[in-house]
ROTI-810603 format. One record per residue (C-alpha): x, y, z. Coordinates in steps of 0.25 Angstrom, whole numbers, padded with zeros to 4 digits, always signed. Last residue first. Layout:
% ROTI-810603
XYZ;...
END
This chain:
% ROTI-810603
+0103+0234+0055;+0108+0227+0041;+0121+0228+0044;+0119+0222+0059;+0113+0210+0052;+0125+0209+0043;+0134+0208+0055;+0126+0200+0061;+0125+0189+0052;+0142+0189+0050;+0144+0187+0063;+0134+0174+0064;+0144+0167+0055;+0137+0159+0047;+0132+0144+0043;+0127+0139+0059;+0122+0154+0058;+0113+0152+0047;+0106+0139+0054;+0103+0145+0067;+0099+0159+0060;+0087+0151+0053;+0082+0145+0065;+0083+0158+0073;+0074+0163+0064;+0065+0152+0062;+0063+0156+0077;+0063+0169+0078;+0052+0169+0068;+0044+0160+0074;+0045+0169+0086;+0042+0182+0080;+0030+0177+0073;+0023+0171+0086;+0029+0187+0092;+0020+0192+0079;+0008+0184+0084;+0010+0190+0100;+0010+0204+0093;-0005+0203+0089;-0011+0201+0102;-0005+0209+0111;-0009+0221+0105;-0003+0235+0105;+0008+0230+0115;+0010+0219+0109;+0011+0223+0095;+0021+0233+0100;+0030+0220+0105;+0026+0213+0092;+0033+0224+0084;+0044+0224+0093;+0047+0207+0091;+0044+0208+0075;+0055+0220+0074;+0063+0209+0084;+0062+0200+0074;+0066+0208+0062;+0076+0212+0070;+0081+0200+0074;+0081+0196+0060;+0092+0207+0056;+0100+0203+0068;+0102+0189+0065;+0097+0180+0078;+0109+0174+0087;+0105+0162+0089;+0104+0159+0105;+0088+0156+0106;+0091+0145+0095;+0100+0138+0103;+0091+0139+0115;+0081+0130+0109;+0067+0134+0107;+0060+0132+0119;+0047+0139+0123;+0042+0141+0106;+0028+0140+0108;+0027+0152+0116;+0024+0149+0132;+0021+0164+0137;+0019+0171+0124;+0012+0161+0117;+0001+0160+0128;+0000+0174+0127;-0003+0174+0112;-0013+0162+0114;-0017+0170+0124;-0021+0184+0113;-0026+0175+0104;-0035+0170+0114;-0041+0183+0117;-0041+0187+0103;-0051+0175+0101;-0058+0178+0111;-0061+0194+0108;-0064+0188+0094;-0052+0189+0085;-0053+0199+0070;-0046+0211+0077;-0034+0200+0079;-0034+0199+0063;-0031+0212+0059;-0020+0212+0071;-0014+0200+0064;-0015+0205+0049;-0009+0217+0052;+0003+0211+0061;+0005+0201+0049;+0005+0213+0038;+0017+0219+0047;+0023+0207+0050;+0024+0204+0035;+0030+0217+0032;+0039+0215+0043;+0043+0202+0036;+0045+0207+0024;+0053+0217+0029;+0063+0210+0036;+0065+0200+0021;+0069+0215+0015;+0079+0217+0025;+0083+0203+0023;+0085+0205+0009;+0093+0218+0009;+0102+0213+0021;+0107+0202+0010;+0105+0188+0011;+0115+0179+0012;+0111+0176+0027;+0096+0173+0024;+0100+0163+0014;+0110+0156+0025;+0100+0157+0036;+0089+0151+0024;+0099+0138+0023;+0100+0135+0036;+0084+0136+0038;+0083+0127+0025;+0093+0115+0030;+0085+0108+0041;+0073+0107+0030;+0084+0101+0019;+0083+0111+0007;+0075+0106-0005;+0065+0116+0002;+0072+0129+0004;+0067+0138-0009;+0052+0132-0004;+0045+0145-0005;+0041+0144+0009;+0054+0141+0016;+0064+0152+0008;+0052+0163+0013;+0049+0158+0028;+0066+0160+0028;+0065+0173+0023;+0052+0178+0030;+0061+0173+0044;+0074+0179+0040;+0066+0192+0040;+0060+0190+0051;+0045+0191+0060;+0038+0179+0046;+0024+0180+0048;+0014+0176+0056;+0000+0170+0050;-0011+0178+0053;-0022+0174+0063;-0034+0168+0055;-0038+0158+0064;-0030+0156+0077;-0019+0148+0080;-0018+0142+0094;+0000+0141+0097;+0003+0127+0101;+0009+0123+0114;-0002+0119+0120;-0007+0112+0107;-0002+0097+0111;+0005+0091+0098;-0005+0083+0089;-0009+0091+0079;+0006+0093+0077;+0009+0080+0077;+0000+0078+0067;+0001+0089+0060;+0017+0085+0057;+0012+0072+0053;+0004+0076+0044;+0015+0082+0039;+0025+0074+0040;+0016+0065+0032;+0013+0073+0023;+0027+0076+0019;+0031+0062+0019;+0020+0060+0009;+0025+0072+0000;+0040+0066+0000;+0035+0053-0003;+0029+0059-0016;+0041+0066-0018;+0049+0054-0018;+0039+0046-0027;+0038+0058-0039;+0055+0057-0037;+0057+0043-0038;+0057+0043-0055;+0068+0054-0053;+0076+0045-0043;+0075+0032-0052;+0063+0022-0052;+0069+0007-0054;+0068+0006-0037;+0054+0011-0037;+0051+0001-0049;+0057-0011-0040;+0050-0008-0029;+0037-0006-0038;+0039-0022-0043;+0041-0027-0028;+0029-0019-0025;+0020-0026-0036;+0027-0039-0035;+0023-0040-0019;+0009-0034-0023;+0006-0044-0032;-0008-0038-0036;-0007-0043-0052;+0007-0036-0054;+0002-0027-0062;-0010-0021-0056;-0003-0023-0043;+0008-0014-0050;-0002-0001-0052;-0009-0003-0038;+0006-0001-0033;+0011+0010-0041;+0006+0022-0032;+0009+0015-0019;+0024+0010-0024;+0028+0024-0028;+0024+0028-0014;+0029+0017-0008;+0043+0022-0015;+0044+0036-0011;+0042+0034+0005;+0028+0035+0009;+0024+0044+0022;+0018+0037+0034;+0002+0042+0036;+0000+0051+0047;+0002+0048+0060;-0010+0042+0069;-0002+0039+0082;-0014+0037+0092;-0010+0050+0098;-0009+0059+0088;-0024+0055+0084;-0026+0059+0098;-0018+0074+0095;-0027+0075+0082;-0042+0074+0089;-0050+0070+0080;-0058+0084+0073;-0058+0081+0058;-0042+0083+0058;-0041+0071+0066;-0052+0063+0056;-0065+0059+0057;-0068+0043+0060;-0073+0036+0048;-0076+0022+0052;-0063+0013+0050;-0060+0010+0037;-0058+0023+0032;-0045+0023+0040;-0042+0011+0034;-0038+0016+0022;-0023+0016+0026;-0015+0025+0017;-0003+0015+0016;+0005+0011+0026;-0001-0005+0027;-0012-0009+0022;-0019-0017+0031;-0029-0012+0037;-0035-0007+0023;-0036-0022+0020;-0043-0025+0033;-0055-0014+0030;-0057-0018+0016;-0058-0032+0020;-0068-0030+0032;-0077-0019+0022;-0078-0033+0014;-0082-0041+0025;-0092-0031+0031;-0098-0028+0017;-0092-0016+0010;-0101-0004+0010;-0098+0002+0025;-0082+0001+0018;-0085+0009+0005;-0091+0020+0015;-0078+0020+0024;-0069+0021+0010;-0078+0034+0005;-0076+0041+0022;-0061+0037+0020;-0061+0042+0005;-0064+0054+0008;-0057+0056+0021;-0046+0054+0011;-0049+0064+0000;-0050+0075+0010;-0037+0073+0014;-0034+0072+0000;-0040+0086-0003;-0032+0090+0009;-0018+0087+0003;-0022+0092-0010;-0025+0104-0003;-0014+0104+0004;-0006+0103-0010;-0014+0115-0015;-0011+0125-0004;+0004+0121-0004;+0006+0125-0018;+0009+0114-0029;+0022+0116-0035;+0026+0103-0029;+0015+0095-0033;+0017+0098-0047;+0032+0094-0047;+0027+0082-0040;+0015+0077-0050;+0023+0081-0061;+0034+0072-0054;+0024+0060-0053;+0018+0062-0069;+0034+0061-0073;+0034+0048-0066;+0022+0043-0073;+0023+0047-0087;+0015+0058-0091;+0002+0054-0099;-0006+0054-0085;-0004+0068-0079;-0017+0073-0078;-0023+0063-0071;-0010+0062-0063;-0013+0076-0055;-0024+0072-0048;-0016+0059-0042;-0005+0068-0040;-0012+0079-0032;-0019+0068-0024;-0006+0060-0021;-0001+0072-0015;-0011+0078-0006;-0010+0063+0001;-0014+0050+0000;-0020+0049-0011;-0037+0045-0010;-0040+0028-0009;-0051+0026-0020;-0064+0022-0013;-0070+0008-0012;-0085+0008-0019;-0086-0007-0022;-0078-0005-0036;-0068+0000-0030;-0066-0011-0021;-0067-0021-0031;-0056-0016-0040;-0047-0014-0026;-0050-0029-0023;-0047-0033-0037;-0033-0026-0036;-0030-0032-0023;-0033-0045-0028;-0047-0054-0025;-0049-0066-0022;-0044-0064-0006;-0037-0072+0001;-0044-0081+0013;-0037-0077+0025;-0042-0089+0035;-0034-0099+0028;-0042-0112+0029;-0037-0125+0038;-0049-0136+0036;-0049-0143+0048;-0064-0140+0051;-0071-0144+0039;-0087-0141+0037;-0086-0128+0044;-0072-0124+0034;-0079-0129+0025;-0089-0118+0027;-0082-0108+0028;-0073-0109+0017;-0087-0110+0007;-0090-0097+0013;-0076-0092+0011;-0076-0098-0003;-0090-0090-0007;-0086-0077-0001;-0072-0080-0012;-0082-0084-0023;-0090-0069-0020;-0076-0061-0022;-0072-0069-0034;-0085-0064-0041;-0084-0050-0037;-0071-0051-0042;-0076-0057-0054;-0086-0045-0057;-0077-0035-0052;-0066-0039-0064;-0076-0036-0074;-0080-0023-0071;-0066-0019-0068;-0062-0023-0082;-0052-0034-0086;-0040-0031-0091;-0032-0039-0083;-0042-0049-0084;-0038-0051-0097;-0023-0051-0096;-0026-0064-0086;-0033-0070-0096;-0024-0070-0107;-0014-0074-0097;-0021-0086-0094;-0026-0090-0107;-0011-0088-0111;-0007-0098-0101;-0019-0109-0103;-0016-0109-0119;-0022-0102-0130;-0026-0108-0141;-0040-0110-0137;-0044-0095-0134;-0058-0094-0135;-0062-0106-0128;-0050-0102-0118;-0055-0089-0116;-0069-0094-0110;-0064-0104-0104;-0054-0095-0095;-0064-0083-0094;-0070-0089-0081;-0057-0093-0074;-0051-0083-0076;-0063-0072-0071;-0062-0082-0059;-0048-0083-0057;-0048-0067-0059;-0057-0064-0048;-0049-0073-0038;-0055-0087-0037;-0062-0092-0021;-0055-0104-0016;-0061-0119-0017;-0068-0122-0005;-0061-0135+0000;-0067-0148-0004;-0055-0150-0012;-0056-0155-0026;-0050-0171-0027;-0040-0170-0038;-0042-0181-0049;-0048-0194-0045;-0062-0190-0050;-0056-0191-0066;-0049-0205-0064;-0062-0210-0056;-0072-0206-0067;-0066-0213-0077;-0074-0217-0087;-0085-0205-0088;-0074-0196-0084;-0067-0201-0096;-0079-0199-0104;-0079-0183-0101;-0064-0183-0106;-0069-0188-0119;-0078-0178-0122;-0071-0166-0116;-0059-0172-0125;-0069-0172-0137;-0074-0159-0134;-0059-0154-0134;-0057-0162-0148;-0068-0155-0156;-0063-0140-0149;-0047-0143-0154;-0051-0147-0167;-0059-0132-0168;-0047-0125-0161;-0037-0132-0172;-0039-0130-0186;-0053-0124-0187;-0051-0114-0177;-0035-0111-0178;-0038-0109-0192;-0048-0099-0192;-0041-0091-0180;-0030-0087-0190;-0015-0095-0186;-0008-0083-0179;-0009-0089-0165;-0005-0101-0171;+0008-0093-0177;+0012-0090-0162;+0010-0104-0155;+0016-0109-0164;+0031-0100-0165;+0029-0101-0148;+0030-0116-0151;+0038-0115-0160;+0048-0107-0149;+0047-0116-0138;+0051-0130-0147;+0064-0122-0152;+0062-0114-0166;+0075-0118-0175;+0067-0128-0184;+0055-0118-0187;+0046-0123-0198;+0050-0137-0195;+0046-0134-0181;+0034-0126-0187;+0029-0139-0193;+0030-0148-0182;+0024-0140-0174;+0010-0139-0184;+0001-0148-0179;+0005-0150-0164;+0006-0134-0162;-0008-0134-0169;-0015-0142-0162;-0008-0136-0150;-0014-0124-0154;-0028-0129-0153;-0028-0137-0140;-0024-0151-0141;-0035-0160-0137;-0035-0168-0122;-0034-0181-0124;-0044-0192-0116;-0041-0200-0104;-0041-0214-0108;-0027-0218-0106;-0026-0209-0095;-0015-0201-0094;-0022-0190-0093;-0026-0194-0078;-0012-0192-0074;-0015-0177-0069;-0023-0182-0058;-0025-0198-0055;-0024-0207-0067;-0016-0219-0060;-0029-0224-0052;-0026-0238-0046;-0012-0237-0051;-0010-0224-0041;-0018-0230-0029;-0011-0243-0030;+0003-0234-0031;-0001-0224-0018;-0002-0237-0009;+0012-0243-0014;+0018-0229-0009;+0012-0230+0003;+0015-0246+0005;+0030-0243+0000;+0031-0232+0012;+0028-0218+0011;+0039-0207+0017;+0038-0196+0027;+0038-0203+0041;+0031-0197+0053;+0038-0193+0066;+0047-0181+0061;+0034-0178+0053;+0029-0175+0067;+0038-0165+0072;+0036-0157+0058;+0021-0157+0063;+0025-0151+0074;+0034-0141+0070;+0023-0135+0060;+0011-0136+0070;+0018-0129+0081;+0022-0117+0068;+0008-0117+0066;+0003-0114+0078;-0002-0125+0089;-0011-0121+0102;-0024-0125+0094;-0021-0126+0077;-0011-0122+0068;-0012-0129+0054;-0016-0116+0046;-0003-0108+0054;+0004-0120+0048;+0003-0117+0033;+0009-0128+0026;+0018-0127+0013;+0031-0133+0020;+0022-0146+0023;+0017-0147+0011;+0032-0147+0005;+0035-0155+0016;+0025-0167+0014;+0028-0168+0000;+0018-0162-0011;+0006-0170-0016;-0006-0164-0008;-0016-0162-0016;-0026-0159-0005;-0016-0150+0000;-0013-0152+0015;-0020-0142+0025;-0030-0150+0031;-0020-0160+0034;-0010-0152+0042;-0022-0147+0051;-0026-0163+0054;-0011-0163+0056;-0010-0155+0066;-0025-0160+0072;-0019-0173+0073;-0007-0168+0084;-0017-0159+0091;-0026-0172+0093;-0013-0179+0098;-0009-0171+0106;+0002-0161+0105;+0008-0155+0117;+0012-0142+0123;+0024-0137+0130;+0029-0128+0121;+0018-0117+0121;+0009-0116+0110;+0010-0103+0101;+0022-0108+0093;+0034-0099+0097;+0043-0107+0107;+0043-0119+0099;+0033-0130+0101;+0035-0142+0110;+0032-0158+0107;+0028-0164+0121;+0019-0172+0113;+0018-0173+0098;+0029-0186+0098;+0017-0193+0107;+0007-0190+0100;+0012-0193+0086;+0016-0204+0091;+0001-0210+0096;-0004-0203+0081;+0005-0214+0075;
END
């Protein structure tokens, strides 16, 4: 048959896809090792049709040489074209003499005639004894519910009674069955030894629960007769539930040393048996959960919020824990909100800090793990996907950009920060560890069950989410504004120097627009919106106000000019010296070389002109007195022009520029 085989093997192509091109040919020796491959991989309690083992086989284990898995799947499936798939009369009659030779194989060895009776446990003792009873008792109750009806009234029968009428009869006749079943053995040793053939495999490694199961399991059930093998179970599993730390660590440790043991033992048989197909990626015993219990417990550091945010939330929640959580959330926000800028970057910093922290903490935990250990700490962090990656830690602590790397090659290599979160995996990410928990680690149930929740959550319940994505998305925009910023090549940039004073508004349409900005008034208005919106505000206004909006600003030129000249006398000789070029420098180039020509053709509101051409003369006699100073207030003058000309862009798109000059020209 081989000799056909062969020859129907040969010239046989693959498709276009496998790995081996599609003039090659199977040999014989290819053709045996196939199904030497096959064979290692069937069941050894095989008792399924040919197809349904066949639908259930994983190829990419029987792949071997130039053939992949798919290779091996067609041809095989040419071969059983070539092979029959029934048994003849003879088979059959083969498999009969085996079967009256020894008829009590497996499950049919209590039918016996010798094979002793197993004793009713003690609440079927008293189901038998008393069913009859309760159905007269109870004529309407259907079969299901007397049962239930039992079952409930021998739980209430008193723990006396259940001893001496049933559990202590039920003891006697249990070591007479142990009794009797030890001299069947004795009799018929080839009925007992024909039963299910262990596999000389190593036998795989027991989660921490199976093992805790498995060894409180006799001891409950000798304490607990009555019950049967479901209600052990669950009984058991609430149990371990509520199982403390301490305890739980002891059978992790446990499972964790059985598991070394298997891979050894895997190993070596593997040495000893050559064919044997094993999955490289051995599973783990333990569960996420039980991972995250034992690395805490070996020194792993708590994960710090990921931005100023989370921080000011997470400390305030200790304080808010009887309100209910979605009010606690909009606290939380209305809080943060009122917050001064000051204190949020603080926070902001604080986490920073909290974060370097827990890099150089989460590098020392690694140099304690063992290799294999540190190995598996290391891939897992690789492989989280989006979330605040850890494996930054573990790689060997390098400092950071703002700790003197060079910002504009970090640019370069494309680190950006951080993607912001959208509402929904934010709300996911805080209630995720929460539905493990209850969902036994079933990450797929856990998600799918928080989708559901999101989408159940009206808009005010969404709120606390919405702003928290709102703050991350901020954050990133502006850490990714530095960035750039950082980034961008400083020719252009103007050189700041320490201590010089901050320029202040050179208009009175500039102080009244820096004014509505800063206090906020403007900021449920769209951001392209706002500078439309204070060019209408500025035009209601009456000559009065803007008089008085004029002199603020002069008064705060004035205080500026003091402050400036104080500060100049305070410079070095070098230092004036390069203030004074960085002045020059601006003069010549300027930062702002091509702002658009539409712009340069507005026609500027007379009233703020003056204002700016009041800064423009003061800056000329500055000049002329002392080149130095004057050059900051044309900086001012510039910016201020600028915004100006925003402003009276968007007014005058709504207005009739007529009317604008005419009430400048009142007011001069």
């Amino acid at each position: 048959m081989n000799g056909d085989l062969q020859k129907k093997g040969e010239g046989v192509q693959t498709s276009g896809a496998s790995t081996m091109a599609s003039t090659d040919i199977w040999t014989q020796d290819d053709l045996t090792t196939l199904l030497d491959r096959m064979h290692a991989l069937v069941p050894e309690s095989d008792t399924l049709k040919f197809k349904t083992t066949e639908l259930h086989f994983d190829w990419e284990k029987v792949k071997f040489g130039p053939y992949s898995g798919e290779v091996c799947r067609e041809k095989w499936l040419k071969l059983t074209t070539e092979i029959r798939k029934y048994r003849t009369m003879t088979e059959l009659l083969i498999d009969a003499r085996e079967f009256v030779k020894n008829p009590y194989k497996g499950k049919k060895l209590k039918t016996h005639p010798d094979f002793p009776k197993k004793p009713l446990t003690p609440y079927f003792r008293f189901f038998v004894e008393k069913r009859s009873k309760y159905a007269k008792l109870y004529p309407d109750l259907s079969n299901l519910d007397l049962t239930r009806c039992m079952s409930k009234i021998y739980k209430e029968l008193p723990e006396k009674k259940k001893q001496m009428k049933y559990i202590e009869e039920y003891q006697r006749e249990l070591e007479n069955f142990e009794k009797a079943m030890a001299k069947f053995r004795e009799e018929h040793p080839e009925l007992v030894d024909t039963g299910k053939k262990k596999s000389d495999h190593p036998e795989k490694p027991k989660t921490p629960h199976q093992l805790w199961y498995n060894h409180e399991k006799k001891i409950f059930m000798k304490q607990n007769t009555e019950m049967n093998q479901r209600d052990v179970k669950e009984a058991l599993r609430k149990q371990w539930s509520l199982l403390p730390d301490k305890k739980r660590l002891k059978w992790i440790h446990k499972a964790l040393e059985l598991q070394k043991e298997y891979e050894g033992a895997v190993r070596n048989y593997m040495e000893s048996h050559p064919e044997y197909v094993h999955d490289d990626n051995i599973k783990s015993v333990l569960s996420k959960a039980e991972r995250q219990l034992k690395d805490k417990h070996d020194g792993r550091p708590s994960k710090p919020p990921p931005n100023g945010y989370a921080l000011f939330c997470a400390e305030l929640m200790v304080g808010l824990k009887d309100i209910p959580c979605t009010e606690r959330m909009i606290e939380c926000s209305r809080q943060w909100r009122s917050l001064p800028h000051k204190e949020k970057d603080s926070f902001q910093k604080r986490c920073e800090l909290k974060k370097r922290q827990f890099e150089v903490e989460f590098q020392r935990f690694l140099e304690s793990l063992p290799e294999e250990e540190r190995e598996r700490v290391v891939n897992e962090d690789k492989g989280k996907e989006g979330k605040l990656a850890t494996s930054t830690a573990s790689r060997s602590l390098v400092p950071k950009e703002e700790d003197g790397r060079d910002k504009k090659e970090a640019w370069k290599r494309g680190k950006t920060p951080e993607t912001p979160k959208t509402a929904e995996e934010i709300f996911q990410q805080t209630k995720l560890v929460e539905c493990l928990v209850k969902y036994k680690n079933d990450k797929k149930k856990a998600l799918k069950a928080l989708d559901a929740e999101w989408k159940g959550l009206d808009k005010k319940q969404k709120i606390f989410w919405i702003k928290a994505a709102a703050e991350d998305q901020k954050r990133y925009e502006r850490e990714l504004t530095t960035l750039r910023t950082t980034a961008a090549p400083p020719h252009n940039k103007k050189v700041k120097f320490e201590g010089e004073p901050k320029k202040p508004p050179v208009s009175g349409y500039q102080m009244f627009s820096q004014q509505l900005l800063s206090n906020g008034e403007l900021a449920r208005i769209d951001l392209k919106d706002r500078m439309v919106e204070i060019g209408r505000r500025w035009q209601k206004m009456s000559l009065a106000q803007k008089e008085k909006y004029k002199q603020m600003t002069e008064e705060a030129q004035r205080k500026y000019q003091v402050a400036l000249d104080a500060w100049i006398k305070t410079l070095s000789s070098s230092e004036r010296a390069a203030y004074k070029e960085s002045i020059a420098n601006k003069r010549k180039g300027g930062t702002k070389s091509s702002a658009p020509p539409a712009k340069m053709r507005i026609t500027m509101p007379k009233a703020d002109t003056s204002d700016s051409s009041d800064g423009e003369d003061d800056d000329s006699d500055e000049e002329e007195g002392d080149g130095t100073s004057g050059s900051d207030s044309d900086d001012s003058d510039e910016d201020g022009e600028e915004a100006e000309e925003e402003g009276e862009e968007n007014q005058s798109s709504g207005s009739d520029s007529s009317t604008d000059d005419s009430d400048d020209s009142d007011s001069e």
